[in-house]
C-alpha positions in Angstrom: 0.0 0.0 0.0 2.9 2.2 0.5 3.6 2.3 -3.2 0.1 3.9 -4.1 0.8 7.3 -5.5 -2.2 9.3 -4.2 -0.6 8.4 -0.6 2.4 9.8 -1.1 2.3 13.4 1.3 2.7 17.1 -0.7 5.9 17.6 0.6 7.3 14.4 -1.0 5.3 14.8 -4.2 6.7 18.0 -4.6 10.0 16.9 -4.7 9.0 14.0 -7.3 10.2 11.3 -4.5 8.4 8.3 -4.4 8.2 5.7 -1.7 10.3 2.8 -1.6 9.7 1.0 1.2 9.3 0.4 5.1 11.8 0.5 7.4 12.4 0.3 11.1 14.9 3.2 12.2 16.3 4.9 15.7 15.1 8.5 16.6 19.0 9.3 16.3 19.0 8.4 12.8 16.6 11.5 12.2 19.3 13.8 13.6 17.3 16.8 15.1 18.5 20.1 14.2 19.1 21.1 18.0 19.9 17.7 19.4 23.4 18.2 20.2 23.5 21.7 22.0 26.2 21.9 24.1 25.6 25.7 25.1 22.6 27.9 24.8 21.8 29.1 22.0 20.3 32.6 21.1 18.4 33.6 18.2 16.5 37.0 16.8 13.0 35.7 16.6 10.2 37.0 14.7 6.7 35.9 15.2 3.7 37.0 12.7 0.5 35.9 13.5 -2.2 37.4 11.0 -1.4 41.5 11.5 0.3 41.1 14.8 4.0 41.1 14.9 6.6 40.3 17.8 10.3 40.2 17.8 12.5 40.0 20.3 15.4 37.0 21.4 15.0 33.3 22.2 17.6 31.6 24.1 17.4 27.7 23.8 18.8 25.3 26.1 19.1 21.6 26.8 18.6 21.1 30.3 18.9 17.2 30.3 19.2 14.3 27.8 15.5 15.1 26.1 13.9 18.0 27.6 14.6 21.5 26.4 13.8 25.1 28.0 12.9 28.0 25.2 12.7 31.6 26.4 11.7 34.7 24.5 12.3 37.8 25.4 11.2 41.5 24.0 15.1 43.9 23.3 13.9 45.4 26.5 14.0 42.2 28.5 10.3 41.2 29.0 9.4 38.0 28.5 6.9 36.6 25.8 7.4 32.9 26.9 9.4 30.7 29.1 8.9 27.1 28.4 10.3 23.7 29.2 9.2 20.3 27.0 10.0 16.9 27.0 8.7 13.9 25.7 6.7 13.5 28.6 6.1 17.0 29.4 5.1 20.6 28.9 5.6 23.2 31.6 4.4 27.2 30.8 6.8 28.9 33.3 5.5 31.9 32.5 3.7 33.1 29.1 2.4 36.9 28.2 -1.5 37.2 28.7 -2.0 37.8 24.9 -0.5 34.3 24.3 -1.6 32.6 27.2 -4.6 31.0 25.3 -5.5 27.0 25.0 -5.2 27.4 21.6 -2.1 29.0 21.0 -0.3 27.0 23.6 -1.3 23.9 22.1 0.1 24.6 18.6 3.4 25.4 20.2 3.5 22.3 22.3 3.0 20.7 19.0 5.6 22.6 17.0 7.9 22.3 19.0 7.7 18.2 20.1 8.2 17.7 16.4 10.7 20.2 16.2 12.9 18.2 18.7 11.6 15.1 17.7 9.6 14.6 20.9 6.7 12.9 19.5 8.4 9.8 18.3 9.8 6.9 20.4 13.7 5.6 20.3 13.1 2.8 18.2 10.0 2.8 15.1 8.9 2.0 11.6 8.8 4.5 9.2 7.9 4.6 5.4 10.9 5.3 3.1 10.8 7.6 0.5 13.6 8.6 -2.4 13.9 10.4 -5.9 16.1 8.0 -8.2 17.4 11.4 -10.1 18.6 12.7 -6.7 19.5 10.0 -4.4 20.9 12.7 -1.5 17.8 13.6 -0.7 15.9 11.0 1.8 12.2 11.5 3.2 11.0 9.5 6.1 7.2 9.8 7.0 6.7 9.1 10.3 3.3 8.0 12.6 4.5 10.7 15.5 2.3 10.4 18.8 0.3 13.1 17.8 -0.3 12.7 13.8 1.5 11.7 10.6 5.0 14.1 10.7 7.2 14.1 7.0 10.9 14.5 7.8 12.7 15.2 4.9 16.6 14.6 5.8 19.3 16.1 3.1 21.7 15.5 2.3 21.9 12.1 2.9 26.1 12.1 4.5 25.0 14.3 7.4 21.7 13.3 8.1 20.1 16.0 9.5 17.0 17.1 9.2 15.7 20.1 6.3 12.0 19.8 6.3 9.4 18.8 9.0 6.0 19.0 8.0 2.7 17.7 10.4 -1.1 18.3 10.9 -3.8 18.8 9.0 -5.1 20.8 6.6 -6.2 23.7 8.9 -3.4 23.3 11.5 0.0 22.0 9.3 3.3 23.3 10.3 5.6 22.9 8.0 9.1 23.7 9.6 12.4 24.1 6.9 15.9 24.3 8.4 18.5 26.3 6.8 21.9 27.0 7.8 21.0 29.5 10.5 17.3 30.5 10.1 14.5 28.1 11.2 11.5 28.9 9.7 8.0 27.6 11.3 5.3 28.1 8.9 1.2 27.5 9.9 0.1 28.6 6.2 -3.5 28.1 7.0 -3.3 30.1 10.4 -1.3 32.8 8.9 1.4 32.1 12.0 4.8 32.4 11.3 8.5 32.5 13.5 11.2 32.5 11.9 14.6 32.0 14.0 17.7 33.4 13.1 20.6 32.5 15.1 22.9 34.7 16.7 26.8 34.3 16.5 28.7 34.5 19.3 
Protein backbone atom coordinates (compact mmCIF):
# COMPACT_ATOMS: atom_id res chain seq x y z
CA UNK A 1 0.00 0.00 0.00
CA UNK A 2 2.86 2.25 0.54
CA UNK A 3 3.60 2.32 -3.16
CA UNK A 4 0.07 3.87 -4.12
CA UNK A 5 0.81 7.34 -5.51
CA UNK A 6 -2.20 9.34 -4.22
CA UNK A 7 -0.62 8.35 -0.60
CA UNK A 8 2.44 9.83 -1.10
CA UNK A 9 2.32 13.42 1.26
CA UNK A 10 2.72 17.14 -0.69
CA UNK A 11 5.93 17.63 0.57
CA UNK A 12 7.34 14.39 -0.99
CA UNK A 13 5.26 14.80 -4.18
CA UNK A 14 6.68 17.98 -4.59
CA UNK A 15 9.99 16.93 -4.75
CA UNK A 16 9.05 14.01 -7.27
CA UNK A 17 10.23 11.29 -4.48
CA UNK A 18 8.40 8.34 -4.38
CA UNK A 19 8.21 5.70 -1.73
CA UNK A 20 10.29 2.76 -1.60
CA UNK A 21 9.75 0.97 1.18
CA UNK A 22 9.32 0.40 5.12
CA UNK A 23 11.84 0.54 7.38
CA UNK A 24 12.45 0.27 11.06
CA UNK A 25 14.91 3.20 12.16
CA UNK A 26 16.31 4.92 15.69
CA UNK A 27 15.10 8.51 16.56
CA UNK A 28 18.98 9.29 16.28
CA UNK A 29 18.97 8.35 12.76
CA UNK A 30 16.65 11.49 12.21
CA UNK A 31 19.31 13.83 13.61
CA UNK A 32 17.34 16.85 15.15
CA UNK A 33 18.53 20.07 14.17
CA UNK A 34 19.06 21.14 18.01
CA UNK A 35 19.93 17.66 19.44
CA UNK A 36 23.44 18.20 20.19
CA UNK A 37 23.46 21.68 22.04
CA UNK A 38 26.20 21.91 24.13
CA UNK A 39 25.60 25.72 25.07
CA UNK A 40 22.62 27.86 24.80
CA UNK A 41 21.76 29.10 22.01
CA UNK A 42 20.32 32.58 21.13
CA UNK A 43 18.37 33.58 18.16
CA UNK A 44 16.46 37.00 16.79
CA UNK A 45 13.04 35.67 16.64
CA UNK A 46 10.18 36.98 14.73
CA UNK A 47 6.68 35.94 15.24
CA UNK A 48 3.70 36.99 12.74
CA UNK A 49 0.47 35.88 13.49
CA UNK A 50 -2.23 37.42 10.97
CA UNK A 51 -1.42 41.54 11.54
CA UNK A 52 0.28 41.09 14.81
CA UNK A 53 4.02 41.05 14.89
CA UNK A 54 6.58 40.34 17.75
CA UNK A 55 10.26 40.19 17.83
CA UNK A 56 12.50 40.04 20.27
CA UNK A 57 15.44 37.03 21.44
CA UNK A 58 14.98 33.27 22.16
CA UNK A 59 17.65 31.63 24.14
CA UNK A 60 17.39 27.71 23.79
CA UNK A 61 18.77 25.29 26.15
CA UNK A 62 19.09 21.61 26.81
CA UNK A 63 18.57 21.05 30.30
CA UNK A 64 18.92 17.19 30.32
CA UNK A 65 19.20 14.29 27.82
CA UNK A 66 15.46 15.06 26.06
CA UNK A 67 13.92 17.96 27.65
CA UNK A 68 14.59 21.45 26.36
CA UNK A 69 13.85 25.08 27.99
CA UNK A 70 12.92 28.05 25.24
CA UNK A 71 12.67 31.63 26.39
CA UNK A 72 11.70 34.74 24.50
CA UNK A 73 12.25 37.82 25.36
CA UNK A 74 11.22 41.47 24.04
CA UNK A 75 15.08 43.85 23.25
CA UNK A 76 13.91 45.42 26.54
CA UNK A 77 13.96 42.17 28.50
CA UNK A 78 10.35 41.22 29.03
CA UNK A 79 9.40 37.98 28.52
CA UNK A 80 6.89 36.65 25.79
CA UNK A 81 7.38 32.92 26.93
CA UNK A 82 9.39 30.71 29.07
CA UNK A 83 8.86 27.10 28.40
CA UNK A 84 10.31 23.73 29.21
CA UNK A 85 9.19 20.28 26.99
CA UNK A 86 10.04 16.90 26.98
CA UNK A 87 8.73 13.85 25.75
CA UNK A 88 6.66 13.47 28.64
CA UNK A 89 6.08 16.98 29.40
CA UNK A 90 5.15 20.55 28.93
CA UNK A 91 5.57 23.16 31.61
CA UNK A 92 4.41 27.17 30.76
CA UNK A 93 6.80 28.86 33.26
CA UNK A 94 5.50 31.89 32.45
CA UNK A 95 3.65 33.13 29.11
CA UNK A 96 2.42 36.93 28.20
CA UNK A 97 -1.45 37.23 28.69
CA UNK A 98 -1.97 37.75 24.85
CA UNK A 99 -0.55 34.30 24.27
CA UNK A 100 -1.59 32.59 27.21
CA UNK A 101 -4.61 30.98 25.31
CA UNK A 102 -5.50 27.02 24.98
CA UNK A 103 -5.19 27.37 21.57
CA UNK A 104 -2.09 29.04 21.03
CA UNK A 105 -0.30 26.99 23.64
CA UNK A 106 -1.28 23.89 22.14
CA UNK A 107 0.09 24.60 18.63
CA UNK A 108 3.43 25.41 20.18
CA UNK A 109 3.47 22.27 22.33
CA UNK A 110 3.02 20.68 18.96
CA UNK A 111 5.55 22.56 17.02
CA UNK A 112 7.91 22.26 19.02
CA UNK A 113 7.66 18.15 20.06
CA UNK A 114 8.17 17.73 16.45
CA UNK A 115 10.70 20.25 16.15
CA UNK A 116 12.89 18.19 18.68
CA UNK A 117 11.64 15.07 17.66
CA UNK A 118 9.61 14.59 20.88
CA UNK A 119 6.67 12.90 19.51
CA UNK A 120 8.42 9.84 18.30
CA UNK A 121 9.81 6.92 20.42
CA UNK A 122 13.67 5.61 20.28
CA UNK A 123 13.07 2.85 18.22
CA UNK A 124 9.98 2.84 15.05
CA UNK A 125 8.86 2.01 11.64
CA UNK A 126 8.80 4.54 9.18
CA UNK A 127 7.91 4.56 5.41
CA UNK A 128 10.89 5.34 3.15
CA UNK A 129 10.81 7.63 0.55
CA UNK A 130 13.64 8.56 -2.38
CA UNK A 131 13.93 10.36 -5.91
CA UNK A 132 16.05 8.03 -8.24
CA UNK A 133 17.40 11.38 -10.15
CA UNK A 134 18.58 12.71 -6.71
CA UNK A 135 19.48 10.00 -4.39
CA UNK A 136 20.95 12.68 -1.50
CA UNK A 137 17.81 13.56 -0.72
CA UNK A 138 15.86 10.98 1.82
CA UNK A 139 12.18 11.47 3.22
CA UNK A 140 11.03 9.49 6.08
CA UNK A 141 7.17 9.76 6.98
CA UNK A 142 6.66 9.13 10.30
CA UNK A 143 3.27 7.97 12.64
CA UNK A 144 4.47 10.66 15.50
CA UNK A 145 2.27 10.44 18.80
CA UNK A 146 0.32 13.06 17.83
CA UNK A 147 -0.32 12.70 13.78
CA UNK A 148 1.47 11.67 10.62
CA UNK A 149 5.01 14.07 10.71
CA UNK A 150 7.16 14.08 7.00
CA UNK A 151 10.89 14.47 7.77
CA UNK A 152 12.68 15.24 4.93
CA UNK A 153 16.61 14.58 5.79
CA UNK A 154 19.32 16.07 3.14
CA UNK A 155 21.69 15.50 2.34
CA UNK A 156 21.86 12.08 2.86
CA UNK A 157 26.07 12.06 4.53
CA UNK A 158 24.99 14.25 7.43
CA UNK A 159 21.65 13.27 8.07
CA UNK A 160 20.10 16.03 9.51
CA UNK A 161 17.04 17.12 9.22
CA UNK A 162 15.72 20.13 6.30
CA UNK A 163 11.98 19.79 6.30
CA UNK A 164 9.38 18.76 9.02
CA UNK A 165 5.99 18.99 8.04
CA UNK A 166 2.72 17.68 10.42
CA UNK A 167 -1.09 18.27 10.86
CA UNK A 168 -3.85 18.80 9.02
CA UNK A 169 -5.08 20.80 6.58
CA UNK A 170 -6.21 23.66 8.89
CA UNK A 171 -3.39 23.29 11.46
CA UNK A 172 -0.05 22.03 9.25
CA UNK A 173 3.25 23.32 10.35
CA UNK A 174 5.62 22.93 8.00
CA UNK A 175 9.11 23.74 9.62
CA UNK A 176 12.45 24.11 6.91
CA UNK A 177 15.88 24.35 8.43
CA UNK A 178 18.52 26.32 6.75
CA UNK A 179 21.95 26.95 7.84
CA UNK A 180 21.00 29.45 10.46
CA UNK A 181 17.29 30.46 10.14
CA UNK A 182 14.46 28.13 11.18
CA UNK A 183 11.53 28.86 9.66
CA UNK A 184 7.99 27.55 11.26
CA UNK A 185 5.27 28.15 8.91
CA UNK A 186 1.16 27.55 9.94
CA UNK A 187 0.09 28.62 6.18
CA UNK A 188 -3.55 28.13 7.00
CA UNK A 189 -3.31 30.06 10.43
CA UNK A 190 -1.29 32.75 8.89
CA UNK A 191 1.40 32.07 12.04
CA UNK A 192 4.77 32.36 11.30
CA UNK A 193 8.47 32.51 13.45
CA UNK A 194 11.19 32.55 11.86
CA UNK A 195 14.56 31.96 14.03
CA UNK A 196 17.67 33.38 13.09
CA UNK A 197 20.63 32.46 15.09
CA UNK A 198 22.87 34.68 16.72
CA UNK A 199 26.81 34.27 16.54
CA UNK A 200 28.69 34.55 19.34
Amino acid sequence: MFLVAGCTPKLFRDLQMRPATSVKIHRGNLMPAFDRLETAKYYTAQIDFKENSMSGILALTKESEGQFRMVMMTTFGITLFDFSISRDSFIVNSCMEQMNKKVVLNILEKDFRSIFMLNVPEQFSARYYKNPQKPNWIGYGVNADDGECDYLIYPRETGFVRNIQNGGSIKRMNAVFDEQVVTIHHPKLKLKLVLTEMQQ
